[in-house]
N, C-alpha and C positions, 0 to 999 in steps of 0.2 A: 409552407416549409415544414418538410420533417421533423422529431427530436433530434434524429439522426444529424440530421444538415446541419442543424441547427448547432449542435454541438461541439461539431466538427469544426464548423466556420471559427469558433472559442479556441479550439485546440491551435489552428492555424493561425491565428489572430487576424480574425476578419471580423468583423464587426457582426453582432450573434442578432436576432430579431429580437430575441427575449432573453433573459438570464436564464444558462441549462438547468435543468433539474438531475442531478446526478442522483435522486432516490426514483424516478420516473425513466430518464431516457439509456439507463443503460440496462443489457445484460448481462450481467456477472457470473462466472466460473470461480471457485477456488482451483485450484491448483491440487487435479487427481494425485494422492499417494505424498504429496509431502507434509499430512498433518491426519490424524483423525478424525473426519466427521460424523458418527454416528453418535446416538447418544451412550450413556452408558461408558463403557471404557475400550481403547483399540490398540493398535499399534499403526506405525504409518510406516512409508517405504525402509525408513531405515532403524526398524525397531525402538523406537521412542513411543512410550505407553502413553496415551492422552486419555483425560476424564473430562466428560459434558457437565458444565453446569447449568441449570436452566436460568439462575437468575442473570448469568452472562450471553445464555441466549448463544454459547461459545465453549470451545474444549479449550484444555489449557493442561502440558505436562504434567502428570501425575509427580504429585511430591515423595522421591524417597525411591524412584524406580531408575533414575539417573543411568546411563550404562557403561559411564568412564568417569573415572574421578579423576586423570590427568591427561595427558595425552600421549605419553611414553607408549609406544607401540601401537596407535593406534589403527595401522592400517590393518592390524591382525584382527582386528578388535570387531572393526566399522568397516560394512562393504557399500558402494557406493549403488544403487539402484539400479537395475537393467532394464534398460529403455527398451530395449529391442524383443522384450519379451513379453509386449501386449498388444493386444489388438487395438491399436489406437483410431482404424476406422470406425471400429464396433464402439468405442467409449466415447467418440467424439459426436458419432451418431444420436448418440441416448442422450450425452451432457445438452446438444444445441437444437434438439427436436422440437424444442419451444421456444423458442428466438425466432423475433422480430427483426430480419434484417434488414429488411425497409428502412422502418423508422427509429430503431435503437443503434446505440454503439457497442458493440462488443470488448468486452474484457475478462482479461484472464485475473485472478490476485494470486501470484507468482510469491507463496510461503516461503518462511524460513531463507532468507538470505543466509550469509556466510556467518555471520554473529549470532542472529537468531539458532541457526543451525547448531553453532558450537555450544552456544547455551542451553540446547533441547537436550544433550549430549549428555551434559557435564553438570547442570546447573549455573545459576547466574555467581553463584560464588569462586568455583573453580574453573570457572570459563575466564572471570576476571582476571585470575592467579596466572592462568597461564599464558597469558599477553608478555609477562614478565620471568615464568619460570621456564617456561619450553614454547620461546619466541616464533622458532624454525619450525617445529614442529604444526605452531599455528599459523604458520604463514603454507606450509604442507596439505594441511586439512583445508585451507581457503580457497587452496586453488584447485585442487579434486571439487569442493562444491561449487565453485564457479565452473568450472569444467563441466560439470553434470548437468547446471543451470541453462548454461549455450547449447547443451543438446537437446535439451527442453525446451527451449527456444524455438528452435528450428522445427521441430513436433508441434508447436501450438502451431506456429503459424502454417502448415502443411495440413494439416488435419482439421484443425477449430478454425480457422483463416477470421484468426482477431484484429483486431482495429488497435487496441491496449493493449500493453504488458504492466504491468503494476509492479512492482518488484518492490519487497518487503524486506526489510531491515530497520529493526527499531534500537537507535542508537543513545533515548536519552529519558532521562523521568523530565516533571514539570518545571524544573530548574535549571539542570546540569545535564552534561552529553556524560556516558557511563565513562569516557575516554578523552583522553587532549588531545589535541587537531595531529599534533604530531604524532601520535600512536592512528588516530584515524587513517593520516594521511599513508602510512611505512604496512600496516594492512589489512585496512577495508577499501580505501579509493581503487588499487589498481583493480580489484575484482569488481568493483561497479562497473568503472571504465571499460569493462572486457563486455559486461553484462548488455550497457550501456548502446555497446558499438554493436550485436551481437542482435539484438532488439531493431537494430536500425537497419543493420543488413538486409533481416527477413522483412525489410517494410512497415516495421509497425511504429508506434508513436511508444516512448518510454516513461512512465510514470512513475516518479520517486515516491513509495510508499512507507515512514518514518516516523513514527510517533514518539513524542517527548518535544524538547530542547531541542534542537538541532541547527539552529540558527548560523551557529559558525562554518558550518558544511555548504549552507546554501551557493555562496560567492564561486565555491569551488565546481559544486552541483554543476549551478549555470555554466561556466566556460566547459565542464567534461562534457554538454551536448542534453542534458535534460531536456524535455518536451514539459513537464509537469511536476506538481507538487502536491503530495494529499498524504494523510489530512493534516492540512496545514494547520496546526494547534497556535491556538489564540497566545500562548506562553513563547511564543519566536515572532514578538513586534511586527505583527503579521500587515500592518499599516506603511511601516518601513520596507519591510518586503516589496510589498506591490508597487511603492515610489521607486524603487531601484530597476527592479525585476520585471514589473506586471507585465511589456511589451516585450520577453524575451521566453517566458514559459506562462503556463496556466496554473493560475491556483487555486487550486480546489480548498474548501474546509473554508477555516478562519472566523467559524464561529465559538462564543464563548459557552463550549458545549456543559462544562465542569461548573460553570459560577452560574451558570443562568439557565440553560435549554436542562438540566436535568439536577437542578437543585432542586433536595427535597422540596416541597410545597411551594414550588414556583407556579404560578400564574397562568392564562393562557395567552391574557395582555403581555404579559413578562415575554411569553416565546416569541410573541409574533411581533413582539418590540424588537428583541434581538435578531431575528430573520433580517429585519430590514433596516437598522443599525449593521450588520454585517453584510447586506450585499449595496447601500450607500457607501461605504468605506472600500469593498475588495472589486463589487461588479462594474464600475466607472470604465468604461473604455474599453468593455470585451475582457478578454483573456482570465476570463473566473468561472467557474462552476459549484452548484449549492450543490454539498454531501458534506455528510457528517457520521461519525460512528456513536450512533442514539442507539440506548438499549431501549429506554421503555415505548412501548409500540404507544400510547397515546400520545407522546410528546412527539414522538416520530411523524404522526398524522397529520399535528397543528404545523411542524416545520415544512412537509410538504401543501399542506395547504396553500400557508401563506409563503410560501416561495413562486408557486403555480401564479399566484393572485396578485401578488406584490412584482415577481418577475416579469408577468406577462408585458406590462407598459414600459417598464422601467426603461427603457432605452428610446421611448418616447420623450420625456422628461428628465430624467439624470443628467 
């Protein structure tokens, strides 16, 4: 059986032969033009400056380059991307020339959802404010980027012909969602929902991709039609999860990547203790796959190691 098969069988909840390796059996796209990734400094589709850092291995907003400080006018301000004005056979060409589609799964990581988006904007301070100072105006902006989002949609899957959408919005730090259910719910749900159905139309499997807190979201997640969840941070009782959930999506992550996989002077015992303390608890009865967002490449190695080596039987004995 392929990685591929293999995978797939997880995603559908069939019972897998070995626990997936999500640092091994996929192949991964960012998402052409809605972020910077070169190194050094850029701009992305919609004029937001991004700077490489090397120890994040990651760009991330340039501080102080913001290009709205509120949202009053800003359809004059922010033009939204013209899809229609690239050669998406010639970029889909070069992006998947090295793909394995035999034996990998393809996925897209579908940047800057509608939050993230408004925060790249504006910053995380007055993106906050204006949930509450110009409501309309963010409910306006939401739906233009959900909008753009489904036509992106529709392009990945015609051009890349993915297996995944991964869809990105990061709603919470290590504790706390940055918003109450009720502000989540009145708008970010209905542009998921849009996302959500949009993803399933073109055939593809939809992948909640949300880092922090987010726990309270999940319950809603599920009934809105999720296929998946990544990376499922250790800090959203990722044990409860899976008692509830694990027969209704796939969950990726749920490892204790913050306390253990990349605390300073941790161990190599320490990692590979954790590998498999986290797939005894998430990989029980299919519907899980190992990936995690590790910066340091040696820690990265042991985790794929022993996920390869601790996987491979696990559904022999578990």
């Amino acid at each position: 059986m392929t990685g591929r098969e293999n995978m797939l069988r997880a995603y559908h909840h069939e019972q897998p032969q070995y626990v997936p390796n999500g640092f091994l059996d996929f192949d991964i796209m960012d998402s052409f033009g809605e972020r910077y990734f070169g190194e050094g400094t850029g701009d992305d589709w919609f004029g937001v400056n991004w700077t490489y850092t090397p120890e994040l291995h990651s760009q991330t907003e340039t501080p102080g380059q913001e290009l709205l400080k509120d949202l009053e006018g800003w359809q004059e301000k922010i033009s939204m991307p013209d899809l229609d004005s690239y050669d998406w056979e010639q970029i889909a060409q070069e992006i998947t020339a090295g793909w394995d589609r035999e034996h990998k799964v393809s996925l897209c990581m579908l940047l800057n959802g509608p939050f993230e988006r408004m925060m790249s904007l504006m910053g995380f301070e007055n993106a906050m404010c204006a949930f509450y100072e110009t409501p309309d105006e963010v409910k306006e902006l939401f739906e233009a980027i959900t909008e753009h989002k489904c036509r992106y949609i529709r392009i990945l899957k015609k051009y890349f012909q993915l297996d995944i959408v991964a869809f990105h919005d990061d709603w919470g730090n290590n504790q706390n969602m940055f918003f109450s259910m009720d502000m989540w719910r009145e708008f970010i749900k209905p542009c998921i929902q849009r996302v959500i159905d949009a993803v399933h139309e073109e055939g593809m499997i939809f992948e909640m991709h949300s880092c922090g807190y987010i726990k309270p979201t999940i319950p809603e997640l599920v009934e809105m039609g999720i296929d998946s969840i990544q990376p499922l941070q250790y800090c959203n009782q990722v044990e409860e999860i899976k008692e509830r959930f694990g027969d209704q999506i796939l969950l990726s992550g749920g490892f204790r990547t913050q306390d253990v996989l990349e605390k300073p002077g941790a161990s190599e015992a320490e990692i590979r203790g954790e590998v498999r303390r986290t797939l005894n608890k998430l990989a029980k009865d299919g519907g899980y796959c190992a990936l995690a967002p590790i910066i340091d490449d040696k820690v990265r190695e042991i985790v794929i190691d022993e996920v390869s080596k601790y996987g491979k039987e696990f559904y022999h004995y578990a």
